[in-house]
N, C-alpha and C positions, 0 to 999 in steps of 0.2 A: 426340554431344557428351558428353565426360565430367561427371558430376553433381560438380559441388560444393555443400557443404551447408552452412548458417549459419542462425544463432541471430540475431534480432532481440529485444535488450532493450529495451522500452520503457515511460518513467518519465516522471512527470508531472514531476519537475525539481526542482534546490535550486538556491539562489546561495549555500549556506552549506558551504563544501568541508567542514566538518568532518561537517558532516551529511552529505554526499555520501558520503564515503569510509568514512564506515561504515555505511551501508545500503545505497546502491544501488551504491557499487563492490564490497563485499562481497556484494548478492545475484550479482553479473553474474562475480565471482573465481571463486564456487562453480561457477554453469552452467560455465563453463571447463574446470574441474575434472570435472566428474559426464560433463560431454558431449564428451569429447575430437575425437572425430568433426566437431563443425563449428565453423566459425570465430563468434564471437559479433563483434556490429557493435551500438551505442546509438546511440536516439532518445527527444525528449522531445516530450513534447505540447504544455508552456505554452508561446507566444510570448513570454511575459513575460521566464520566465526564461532563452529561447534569448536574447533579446536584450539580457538583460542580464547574461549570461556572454560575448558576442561581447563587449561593452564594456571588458569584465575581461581577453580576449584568449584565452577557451576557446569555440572552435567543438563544437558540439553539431546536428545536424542535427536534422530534423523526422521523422514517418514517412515522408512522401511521398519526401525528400530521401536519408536512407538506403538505402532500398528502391531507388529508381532507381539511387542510386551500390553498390548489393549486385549489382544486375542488369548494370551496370557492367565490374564487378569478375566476373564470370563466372558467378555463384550460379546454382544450379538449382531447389533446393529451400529454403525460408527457413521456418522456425517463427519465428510474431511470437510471444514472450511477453510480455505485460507485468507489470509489479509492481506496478497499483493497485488499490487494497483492492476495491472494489465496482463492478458491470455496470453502470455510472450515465452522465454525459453524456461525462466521457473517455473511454470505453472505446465508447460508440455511435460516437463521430465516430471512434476508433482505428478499427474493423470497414469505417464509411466507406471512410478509406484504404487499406485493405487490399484491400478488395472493386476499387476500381477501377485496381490495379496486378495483381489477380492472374492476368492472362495475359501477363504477363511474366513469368512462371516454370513453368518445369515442375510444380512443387509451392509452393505459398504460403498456409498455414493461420495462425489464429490462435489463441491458449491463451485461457482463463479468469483474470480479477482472481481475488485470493486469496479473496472470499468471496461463495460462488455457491449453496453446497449446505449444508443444514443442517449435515451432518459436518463442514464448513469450522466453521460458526459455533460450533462445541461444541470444534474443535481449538483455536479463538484465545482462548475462553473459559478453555478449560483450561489454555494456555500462561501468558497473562496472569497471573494468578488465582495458579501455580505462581512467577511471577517475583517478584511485589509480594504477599507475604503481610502480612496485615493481623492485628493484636494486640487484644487489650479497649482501646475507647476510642478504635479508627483505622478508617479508612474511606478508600476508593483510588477514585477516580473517571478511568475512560479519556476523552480527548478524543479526537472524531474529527472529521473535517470537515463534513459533512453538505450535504447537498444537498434542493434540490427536485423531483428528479427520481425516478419510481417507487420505484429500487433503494434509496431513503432507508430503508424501510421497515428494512432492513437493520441498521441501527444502533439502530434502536427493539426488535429481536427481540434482538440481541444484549446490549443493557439489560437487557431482560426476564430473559434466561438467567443473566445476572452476579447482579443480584437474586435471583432465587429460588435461586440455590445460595450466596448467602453472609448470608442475612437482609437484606439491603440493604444489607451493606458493601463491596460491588464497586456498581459503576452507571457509564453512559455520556452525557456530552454530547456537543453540537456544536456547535462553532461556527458555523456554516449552515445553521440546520433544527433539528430535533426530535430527539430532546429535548433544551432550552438546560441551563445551568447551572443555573438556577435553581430548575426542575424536579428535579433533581437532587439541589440541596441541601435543597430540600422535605422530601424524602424519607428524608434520612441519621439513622439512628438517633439516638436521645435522647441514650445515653452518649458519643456518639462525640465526641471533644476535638480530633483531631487526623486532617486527610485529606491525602493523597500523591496527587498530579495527576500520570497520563501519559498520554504522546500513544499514541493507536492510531493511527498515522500510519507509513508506511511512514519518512520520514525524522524528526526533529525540527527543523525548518526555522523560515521565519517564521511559524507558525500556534502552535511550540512555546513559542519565544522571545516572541514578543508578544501573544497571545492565551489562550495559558495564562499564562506566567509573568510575563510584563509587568506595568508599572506602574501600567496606563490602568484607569481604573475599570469598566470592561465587562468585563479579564482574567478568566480561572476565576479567576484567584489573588485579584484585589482582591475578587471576590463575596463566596468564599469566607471571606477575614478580614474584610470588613465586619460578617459573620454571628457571628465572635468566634471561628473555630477559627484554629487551628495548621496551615500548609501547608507543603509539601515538595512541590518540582518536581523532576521525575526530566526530564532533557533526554535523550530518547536516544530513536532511530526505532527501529519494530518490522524493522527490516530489519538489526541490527543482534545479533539473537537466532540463535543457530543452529539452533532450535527451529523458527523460522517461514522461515528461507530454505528448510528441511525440506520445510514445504508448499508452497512454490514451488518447486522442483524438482519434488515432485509432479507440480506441474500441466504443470509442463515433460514431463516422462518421459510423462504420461499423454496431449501432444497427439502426441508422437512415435511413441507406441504404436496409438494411435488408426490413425494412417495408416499404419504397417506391418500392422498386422490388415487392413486394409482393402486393401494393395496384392497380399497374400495371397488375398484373396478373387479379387480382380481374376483371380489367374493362373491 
């Protein structure tokens, strides 16, 4: 049987096109481009927002759902990548799926979230950090999502690193976990007057829109001027940098690589 090959992109999901289209249609344009060799096919994780894009009249399959219509469709060999930040509970249950489709394919691996390996944490540090430079008197705090699941630790390391390379005027919250906002604002320098809220978020979706920027009093935004500073919301996903689709090609190239050393060794 002739080998056909394809690229599984898989995203935790927007229902905000503008947010879509420029991060996760733009990281999946790139693999297009970088990997002409196989066809790319999208999957999302959340039911939430498969089902409420079906509402809207945009079908989005699941992984299970894609894979089997890849298998379908004649695929041999399929690299799942996906785009989310950290090995936490999406990405356990994405390995799930994958594990039990992969004797339907000749070949069927899966890549790394974008932040797995110290070098990851020190490239998104240094991306970041490079995008939103901070003046006397400003202070830039990344939102991430956070979670309670081990890989959380992740976003407290990467705090850690922002901090100690800019005195404390880089720092990271979450909205899910540790460290909160307010932790956070604890912590921001004496002079600082004025802080610039972005999402380290692959899209800027509904966590941008209404838990940063929003009007509710829990926002970063409303914490943060209850406290008497000056806020600026930057709306825009890390997927949307050409910087960090950078590292996700990486990890693409490097699961593709993987399995050509290996198929070498084989012969």
């Amino acid at each position: 049987m002739a080998e056909k090959k394809g690229i599984l992109a898989v995203s935790f999901g927007t229902s905000y096109e503008r947010a879509r289209k420029e991060a996760i249609d733009a990281v999946e344009e790139q693999w297009r481009s970088v990997f002409p060799d196989c066809e790319l096919r999208r999957a999302f994780t959340s039911p939430r927002i498969i089902r409420k894009l079906a509402a809207q009249g945009l079908s989005v399959p699941d992984v299970a759902q894609a894979l089997k219509g890849m298998e379908a469709e004649g695929f041999t060999h399929v690299w799942v990548q996906p785009t989310l930040l950290i090995p936490g509970e999406e990405y356990d249950r994405l390995c799930e799926a994958v594990k039990v489709l992969e004797h339907d394919f000749t070949l069927l691996k899966i890549g790394e979230p974008l932040l797995c390996q110290e070098e990851d944490y020190d490239n998104a540090v240094r991306i970041m950090m490079e995008k939103y430079p901070v003046r006397e008197g400003e202070a830039c705090v990344l939102m991430g999502h956070g979670t309670p699941h081990d890989a959380g630790h992740i976003y407290r390391t990467i705090g850690k690193k922002l901090e100690a390379q800019s005195a404390g005027r880089y720092s990271l919250a979450t909205v899910e976990g540790e460290p909160a906002i307010e932790e956070a604002a604890d912590k921001l320098p004496r002079d600082v007057r004025k802080v610039t809220l972005v999402p380290f978020m692959l899209v800027a979706g509904d966590h941008a829109m209404n838990d940063m920027a929003g009007s509710g009093s829990s926002s970063f935004r409303s914490v943060l001027e209850a406290r008497g500073y000056e806020v600026e919301c930057v709306i825009r996903g890390m997927g949307a940098y050409p910087e960090i689709r950078a590292l996700y090609d990486a990890k693409l190239r490097k699961l593709r690589s993987d399995d050509a050393e290996k198929a070498l060794e084989e012969t």
